[in-house]
C-alpha positions as CSV (number, residue, x, y, z in Angstrom):
1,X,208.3,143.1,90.1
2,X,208.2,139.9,92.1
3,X,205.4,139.8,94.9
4,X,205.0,137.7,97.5
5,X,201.6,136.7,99.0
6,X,201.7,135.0,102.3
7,X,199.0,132.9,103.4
8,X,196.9,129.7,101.8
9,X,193.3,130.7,101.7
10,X,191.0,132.0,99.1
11,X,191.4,135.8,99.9
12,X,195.5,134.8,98.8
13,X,194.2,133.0,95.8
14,X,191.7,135.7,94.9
15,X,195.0,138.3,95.3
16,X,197.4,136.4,93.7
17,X,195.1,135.6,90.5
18,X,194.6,139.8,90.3
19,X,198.0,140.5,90.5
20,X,199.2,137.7,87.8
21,X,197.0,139.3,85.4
22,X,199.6,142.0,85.6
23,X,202.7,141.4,82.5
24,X,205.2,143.4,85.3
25,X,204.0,141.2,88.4
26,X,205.7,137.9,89.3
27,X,203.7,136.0,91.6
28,X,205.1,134.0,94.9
29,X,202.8,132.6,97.5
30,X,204.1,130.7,100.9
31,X,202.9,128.5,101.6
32,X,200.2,128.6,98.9
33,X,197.3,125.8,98.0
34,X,196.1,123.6,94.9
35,X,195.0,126.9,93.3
36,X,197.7,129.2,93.5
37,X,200.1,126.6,92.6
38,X,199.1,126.9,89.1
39,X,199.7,131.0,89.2
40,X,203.4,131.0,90.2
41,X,205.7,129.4,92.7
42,X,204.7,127.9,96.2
43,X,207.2,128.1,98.9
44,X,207.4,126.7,102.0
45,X,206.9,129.1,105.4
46,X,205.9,129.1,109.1
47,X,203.8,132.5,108.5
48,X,203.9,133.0,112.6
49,X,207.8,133.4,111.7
50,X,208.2,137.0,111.0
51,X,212.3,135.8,110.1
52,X,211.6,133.1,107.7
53,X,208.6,135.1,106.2
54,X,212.4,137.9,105.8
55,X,214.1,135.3,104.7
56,X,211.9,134.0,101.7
57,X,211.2,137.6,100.3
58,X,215.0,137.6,100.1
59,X,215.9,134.5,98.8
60,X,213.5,135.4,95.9
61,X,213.8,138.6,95.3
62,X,210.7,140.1,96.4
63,X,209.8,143.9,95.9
64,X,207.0,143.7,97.8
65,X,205.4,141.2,100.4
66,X,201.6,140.9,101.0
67,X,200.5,139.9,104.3
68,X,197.0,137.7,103.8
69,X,196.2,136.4,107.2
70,X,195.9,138.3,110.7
71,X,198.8,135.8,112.6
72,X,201.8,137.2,110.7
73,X,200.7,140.7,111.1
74,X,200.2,140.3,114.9
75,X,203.4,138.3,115.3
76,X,205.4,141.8,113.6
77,X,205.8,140.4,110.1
78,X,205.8,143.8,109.0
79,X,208.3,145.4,111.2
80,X,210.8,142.5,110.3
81,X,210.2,143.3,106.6
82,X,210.7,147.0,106.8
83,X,213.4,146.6,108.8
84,X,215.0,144.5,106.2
85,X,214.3,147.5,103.6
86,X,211.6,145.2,102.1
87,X,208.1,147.1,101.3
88,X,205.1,145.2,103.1
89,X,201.4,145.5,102.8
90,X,199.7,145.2,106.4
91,X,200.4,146.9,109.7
92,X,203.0,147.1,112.0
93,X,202.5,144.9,115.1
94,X,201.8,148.0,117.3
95,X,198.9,148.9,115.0
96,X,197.6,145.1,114.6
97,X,196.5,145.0,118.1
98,X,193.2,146.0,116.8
99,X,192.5,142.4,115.7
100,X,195.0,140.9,117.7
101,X,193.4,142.1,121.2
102,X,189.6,142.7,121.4
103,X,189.8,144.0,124.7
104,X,192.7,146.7,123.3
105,X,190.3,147.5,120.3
106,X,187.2,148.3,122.2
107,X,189.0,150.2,124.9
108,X,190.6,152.5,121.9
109,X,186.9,153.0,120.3
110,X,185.8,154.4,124.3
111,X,188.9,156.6,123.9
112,X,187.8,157.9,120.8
113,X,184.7,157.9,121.0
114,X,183.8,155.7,118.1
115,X,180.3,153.9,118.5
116,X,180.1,150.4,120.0
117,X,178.0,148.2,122.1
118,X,178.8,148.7,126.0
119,X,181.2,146.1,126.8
120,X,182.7,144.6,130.2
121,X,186.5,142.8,130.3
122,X,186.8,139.9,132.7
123,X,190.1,137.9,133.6
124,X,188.1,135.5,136.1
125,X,185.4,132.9,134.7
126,X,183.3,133.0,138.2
127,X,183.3,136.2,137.7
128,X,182.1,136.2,134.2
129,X,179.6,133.6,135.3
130,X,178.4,135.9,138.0
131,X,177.9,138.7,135.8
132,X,175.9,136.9,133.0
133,X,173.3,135.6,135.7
134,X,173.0,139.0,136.8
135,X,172.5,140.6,133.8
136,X,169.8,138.0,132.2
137,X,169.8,138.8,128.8
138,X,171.2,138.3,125.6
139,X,174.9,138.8,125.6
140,X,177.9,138.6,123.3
141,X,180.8,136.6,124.8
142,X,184.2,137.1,122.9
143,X,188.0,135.4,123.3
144,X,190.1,138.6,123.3
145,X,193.2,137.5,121.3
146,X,193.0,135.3,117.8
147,X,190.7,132.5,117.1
148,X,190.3,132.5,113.3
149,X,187.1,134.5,113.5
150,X,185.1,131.5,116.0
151,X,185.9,133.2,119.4
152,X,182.7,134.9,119.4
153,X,179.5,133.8,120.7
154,X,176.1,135.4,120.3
155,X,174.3,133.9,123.2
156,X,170.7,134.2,123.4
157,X,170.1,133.5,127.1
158,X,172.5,133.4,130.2
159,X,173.2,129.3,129.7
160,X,174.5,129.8,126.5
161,X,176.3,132.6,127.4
162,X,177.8,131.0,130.5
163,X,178.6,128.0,128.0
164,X,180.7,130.3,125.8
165,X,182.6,131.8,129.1
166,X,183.3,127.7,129.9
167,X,184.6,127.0,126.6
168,X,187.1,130.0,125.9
169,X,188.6,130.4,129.6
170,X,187.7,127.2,131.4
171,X,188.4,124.8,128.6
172,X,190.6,126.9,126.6
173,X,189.1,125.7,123.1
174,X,191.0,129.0,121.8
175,X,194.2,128.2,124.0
176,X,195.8,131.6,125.0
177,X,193.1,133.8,123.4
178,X,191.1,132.7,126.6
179,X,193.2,134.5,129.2
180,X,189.9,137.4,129.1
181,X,187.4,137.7,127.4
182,X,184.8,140.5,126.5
183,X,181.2,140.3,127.7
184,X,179.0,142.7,125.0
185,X,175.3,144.0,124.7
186,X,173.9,142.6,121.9
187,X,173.1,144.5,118.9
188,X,170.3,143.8,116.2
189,X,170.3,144.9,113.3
190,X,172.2,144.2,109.6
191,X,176.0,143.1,109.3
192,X,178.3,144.7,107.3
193,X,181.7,144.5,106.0
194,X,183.4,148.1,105.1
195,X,187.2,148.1,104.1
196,X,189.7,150.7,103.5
197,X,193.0,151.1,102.2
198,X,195.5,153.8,103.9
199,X,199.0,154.1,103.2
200,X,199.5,155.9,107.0
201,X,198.1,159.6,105.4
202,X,195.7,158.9,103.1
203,X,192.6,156.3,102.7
204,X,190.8,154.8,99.9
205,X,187.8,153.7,100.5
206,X,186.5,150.0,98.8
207,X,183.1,148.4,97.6
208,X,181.1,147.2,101.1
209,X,180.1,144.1,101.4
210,X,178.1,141.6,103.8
211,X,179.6,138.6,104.8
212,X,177.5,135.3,106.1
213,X,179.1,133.8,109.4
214,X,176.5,131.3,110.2
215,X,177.0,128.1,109.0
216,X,173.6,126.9,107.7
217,X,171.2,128.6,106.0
218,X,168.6,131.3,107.7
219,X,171.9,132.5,109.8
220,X,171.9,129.1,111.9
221,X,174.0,127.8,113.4
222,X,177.6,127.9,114.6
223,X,180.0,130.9,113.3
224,X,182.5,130.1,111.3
225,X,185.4,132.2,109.2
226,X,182.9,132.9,106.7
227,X,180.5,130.6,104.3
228,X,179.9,133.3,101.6
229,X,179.5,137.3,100.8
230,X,178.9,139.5,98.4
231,X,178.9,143.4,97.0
232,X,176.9,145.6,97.6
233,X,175.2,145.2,100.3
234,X,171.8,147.4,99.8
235,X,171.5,148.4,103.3
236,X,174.9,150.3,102.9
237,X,173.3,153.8,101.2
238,X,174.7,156.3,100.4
239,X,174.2,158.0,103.8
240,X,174.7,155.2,105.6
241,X,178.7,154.9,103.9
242,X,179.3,158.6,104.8
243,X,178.1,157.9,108.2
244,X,180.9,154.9,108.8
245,X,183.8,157.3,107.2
246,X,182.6,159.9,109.1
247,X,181.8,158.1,112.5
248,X,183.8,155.1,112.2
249,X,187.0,155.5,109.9
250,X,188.3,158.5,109.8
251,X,188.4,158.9,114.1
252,X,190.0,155.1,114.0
253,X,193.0,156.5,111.8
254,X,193.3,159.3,113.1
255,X,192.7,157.9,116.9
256,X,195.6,155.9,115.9
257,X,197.8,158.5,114.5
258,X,197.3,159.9,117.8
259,X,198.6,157.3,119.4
260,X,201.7,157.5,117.6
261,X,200.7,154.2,115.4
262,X,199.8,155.2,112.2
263,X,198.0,152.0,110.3
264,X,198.8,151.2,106.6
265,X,197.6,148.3,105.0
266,X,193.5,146.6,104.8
267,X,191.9,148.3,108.0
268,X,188.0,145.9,107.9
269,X,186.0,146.9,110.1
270,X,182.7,144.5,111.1
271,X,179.9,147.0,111.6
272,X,176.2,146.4,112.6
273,X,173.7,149.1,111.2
274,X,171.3,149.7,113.7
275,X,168.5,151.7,112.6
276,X,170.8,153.4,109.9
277,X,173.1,153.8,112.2
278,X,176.7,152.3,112.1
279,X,178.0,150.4,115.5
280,X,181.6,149.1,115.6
281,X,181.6,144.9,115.5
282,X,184.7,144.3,115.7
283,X,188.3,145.5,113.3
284,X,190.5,143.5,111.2
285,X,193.7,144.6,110.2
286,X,193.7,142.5,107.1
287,X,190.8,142.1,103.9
288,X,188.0,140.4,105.0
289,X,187.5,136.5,103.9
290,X,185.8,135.9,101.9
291,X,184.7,139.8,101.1
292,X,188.3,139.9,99.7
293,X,186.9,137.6,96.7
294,X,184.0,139.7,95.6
295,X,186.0,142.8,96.0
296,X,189.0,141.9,94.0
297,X,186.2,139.8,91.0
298,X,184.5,143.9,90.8
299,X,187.9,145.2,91.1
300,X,188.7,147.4,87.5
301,X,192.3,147.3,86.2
302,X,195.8,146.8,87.9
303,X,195.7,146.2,91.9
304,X,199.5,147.0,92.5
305,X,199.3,150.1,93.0
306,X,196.6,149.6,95.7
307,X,199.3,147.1,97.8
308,X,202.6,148.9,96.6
309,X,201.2,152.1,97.7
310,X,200.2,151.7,101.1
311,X,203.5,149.7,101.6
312,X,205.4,152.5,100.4
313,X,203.1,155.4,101.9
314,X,202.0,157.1,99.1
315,X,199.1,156.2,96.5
316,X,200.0,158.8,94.3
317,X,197.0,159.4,91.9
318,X,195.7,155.5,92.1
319,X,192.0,155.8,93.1
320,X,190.0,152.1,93.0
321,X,187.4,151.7,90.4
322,X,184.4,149.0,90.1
323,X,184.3,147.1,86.9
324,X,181.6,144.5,87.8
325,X,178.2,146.4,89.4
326,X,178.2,143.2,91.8
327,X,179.6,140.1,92.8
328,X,178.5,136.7,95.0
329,X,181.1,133.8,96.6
330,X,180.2,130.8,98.2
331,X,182.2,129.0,100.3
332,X,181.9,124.8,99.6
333,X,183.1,123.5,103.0
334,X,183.8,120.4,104.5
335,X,181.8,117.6,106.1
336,X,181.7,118.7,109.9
337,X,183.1,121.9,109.4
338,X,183.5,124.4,111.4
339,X,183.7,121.5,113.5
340,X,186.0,118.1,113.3
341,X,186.2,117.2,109.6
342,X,188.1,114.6,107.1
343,X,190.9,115.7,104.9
344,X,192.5,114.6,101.7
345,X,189.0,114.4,99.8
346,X,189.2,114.2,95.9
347,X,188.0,117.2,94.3
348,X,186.1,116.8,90.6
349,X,184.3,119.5,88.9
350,X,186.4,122.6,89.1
351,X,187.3,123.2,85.8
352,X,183.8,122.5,84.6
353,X,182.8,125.4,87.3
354,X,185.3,127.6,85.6
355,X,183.9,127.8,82.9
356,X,181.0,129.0,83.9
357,X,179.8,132.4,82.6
358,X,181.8,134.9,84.9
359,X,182.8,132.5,87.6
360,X,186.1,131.9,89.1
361,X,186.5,129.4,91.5
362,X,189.2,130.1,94.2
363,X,191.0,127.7,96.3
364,X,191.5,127.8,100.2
365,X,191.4,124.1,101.8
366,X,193.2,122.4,99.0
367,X,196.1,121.0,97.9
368,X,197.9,119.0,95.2
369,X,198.3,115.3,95.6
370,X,200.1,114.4,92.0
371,X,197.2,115.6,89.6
372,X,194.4,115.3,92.1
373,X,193.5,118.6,94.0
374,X,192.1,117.1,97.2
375,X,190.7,118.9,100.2
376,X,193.0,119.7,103.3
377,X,191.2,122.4,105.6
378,X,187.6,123.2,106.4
379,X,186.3,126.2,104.4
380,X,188.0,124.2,100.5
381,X,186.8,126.2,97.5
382,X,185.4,129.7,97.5
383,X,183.0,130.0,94.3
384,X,183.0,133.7,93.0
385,X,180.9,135.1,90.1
386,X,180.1,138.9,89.0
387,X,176.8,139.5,87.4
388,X,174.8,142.7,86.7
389,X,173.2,142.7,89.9
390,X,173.4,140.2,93.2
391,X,170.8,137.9,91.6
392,X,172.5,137.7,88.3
393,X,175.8,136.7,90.4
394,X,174.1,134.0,93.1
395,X,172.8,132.5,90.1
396,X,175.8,132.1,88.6
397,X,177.7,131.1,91.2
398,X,175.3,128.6,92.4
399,X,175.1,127.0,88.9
400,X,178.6,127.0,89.4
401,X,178.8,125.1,92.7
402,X,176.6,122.5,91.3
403,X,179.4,121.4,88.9
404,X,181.7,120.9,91.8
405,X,181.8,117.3,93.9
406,X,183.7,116.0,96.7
407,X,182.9,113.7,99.8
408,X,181.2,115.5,102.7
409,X,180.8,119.1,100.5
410,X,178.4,121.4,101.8
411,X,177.2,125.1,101.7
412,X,174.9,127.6,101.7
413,X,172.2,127.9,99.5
414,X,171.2,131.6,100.4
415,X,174.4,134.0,100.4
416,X,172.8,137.6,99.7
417,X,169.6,137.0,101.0
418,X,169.6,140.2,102.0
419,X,169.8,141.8,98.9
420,X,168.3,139.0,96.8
421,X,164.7,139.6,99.3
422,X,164.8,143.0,97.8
């Protein structure tokens, strides 16, 4: 079968390595990077193009399209496929309104009753403003549409808050994203990552994970799309998991079932436990990146069945199963990112990283420039190791990043601290 990946980070890299591993799977990516060139073809695309993304997966042949990013998703990539007769992994555009509108997704958690800080919308920035030096306290301020994952702020007094509220509607930093935003309570407590699979009926639940937003180390810092992650994340018990499926997942799909949008695809939902408890964050419609990368190293076995089944609505007896007991990837990142950085860096020490002990080093800012993989976005190279526990795999993966060199490179030198403390 010939599959198509859409997108050009590391989660696309991470699923298009998996699947070439697979003798029945021919690989496509559009538009691809410096890593997944050397997998299978790379095709040109406008992913916000739900008819060109149509037109590629026929002009190649493809059985099956997997939608990476949120944009194409949102845009109704999925409903152009299917409506072509060609099986798609993600959501219709109907259903991705839980990652493409904050404001829709915590205004269906109050109608289901699915736990979540208390939240207030606002359409006026004076307004907001108002509000904020009302309220005097911690807040969370949010852009409600897109903003590849840095339209949230986690202001820690009213300035900073009123700051945030300047920059998304005033400025317009996250241009149309801005029309409202969301004004949160803040919750404390530890982040989590939890993703499942549903094919519109069923669910499969995958590994959790913790992700690391912050760009510097000790959570400092600026948000960004994500600077590393890991699985399993200790605080994620036992209990804890079957209070999110219980709390969390199974009254969003069936919330949404109700509302005559049943969700297939990657539903990732951003949780905060608070004292054991599970409070809603935020969903994605889409695998987390870079929790994709861990999940997919632990990943046993053949992964088309996990993507071809929830295209298709039906799993049949395929069930996920860990081969690696944990995994750690850290992002390497360019000079200035997430803010203003230079592109077209020479890359050196890859392969040498490679061949490290249970690494794989995945590509996301990169591309080919002759025989010189050079840097062309922010977060570049996502290093990803599996180990017997998370120390075994930070120390691999670190020893790993160490072998890699390019002008301006930096990360973060304590992805799983969390677990790693314990």
């Amino acid at each position: 079968m010939k599959v198509l990946i859409i997108g050009s980070g590391a989660r696309e890299h991470a699923i298009m390595h998996k699947l070439s591993l697979d003798p029945k799977v021919e690989v496509h990516a559009a538009p691809g990077n410096g890593g997944m060139a050397g997998l299978g073809p790379n095709h040109p695309v406008d992913v916000n193009d739900p008819d060109a993304i149509v037109s590629l997966a026929k002009e190649i042949g493809a059985g099956l399209v997997i939608l990476g990013p949120e944009a194409p998703l949102v845009a109704g990539a999925v409903d152009a496929l299917e409506a072509a007769g060609i099986a798609a992994f993600g959501p219709t555009k109907a259903a991705a309104q839980l990652e493409g509108s904050k404001i829709f997704s915590k205004e269906f958690m109050a109608r289901h009753g699915i736990p979540t800080a208390d939240f207030r919308v606002f359409g006026d920035p004076d307004e907001a403003d108002r509000f904020i030096e009302e309220a005097n306290r911690p807040l969370v301020v949010k852009a409600d549409g897109l903003a590849a994952g840095k339209g949230v702020f986690v202001a820690k007094d009213a300035a900073e808050a009123k700051d945030a509220v300047d920059r998304i509607m005033r400025k317009r930093e996250f241009g149309a994203s801005g029309e409202r935003i969301l004004i949160e309570e803040t919750l404390v407590g530890e982040e989590v990552s939890y993703h499942v699979i549903s094919d519109g009926t069923r669910y499969l639940r995958m590994a959790p994970a913790q992700d690391h937003k912050r760009v510097f180390d000790g959570d400092q810092g600026p948000n960004t799309g994500g600077m590393g992650a890991y699985s399993p994340p200790p605080v994620v018990t036992p209990e804890v998991e079957e209070a999110i499926i219980q709390r969390v997942v199974e009254p969003t799909l069936r919330g949404m079932r109700e509302e005559g949008v049943p969700f297939k695809g990657a539903l990732f939902v951003g949780l905060m436990i608070v004292d054991g408890e599970p409070q809603v964050l935020e969903y994605n419609v889409r695998l987390g990146d870079p929790e994709c990368e861990s999940l997919m190293a632990r990943m046993k076995g053949d992964v088309l069945p996990l993507f071809l089944g929830a295209a298709r609505g039906d799993f049949g007896e395929f069930s996920p199963s860990w081969e690696a007991p944990a995994a750690l990837c850290v992002v390497l990142a360019s000079g200035g990112y997430p803010g203003e950085f230079e592109k077209g860096k020479p890359i050196e020490g890859i392969d040498e990283a490679n061949q490290t002990e249970g690494v794989i080093v995945y590509h996301a800012g990169t591309r080919l420039e002759g025989d010189t993989i050079v840097t062309s976005g922010g977060r570049v190279l996502t290093v990803t190791a599996i180990g017997g526990n998370v120390d075994d795999a930070a120390a691999r993966a670190y020893e790993a990043a160490s072998k890699i060199r390019f002008d301006g490179v930096h990360y973060r030198k304590d992805i799983g601290h969390h677990a790693r403390t314990r």
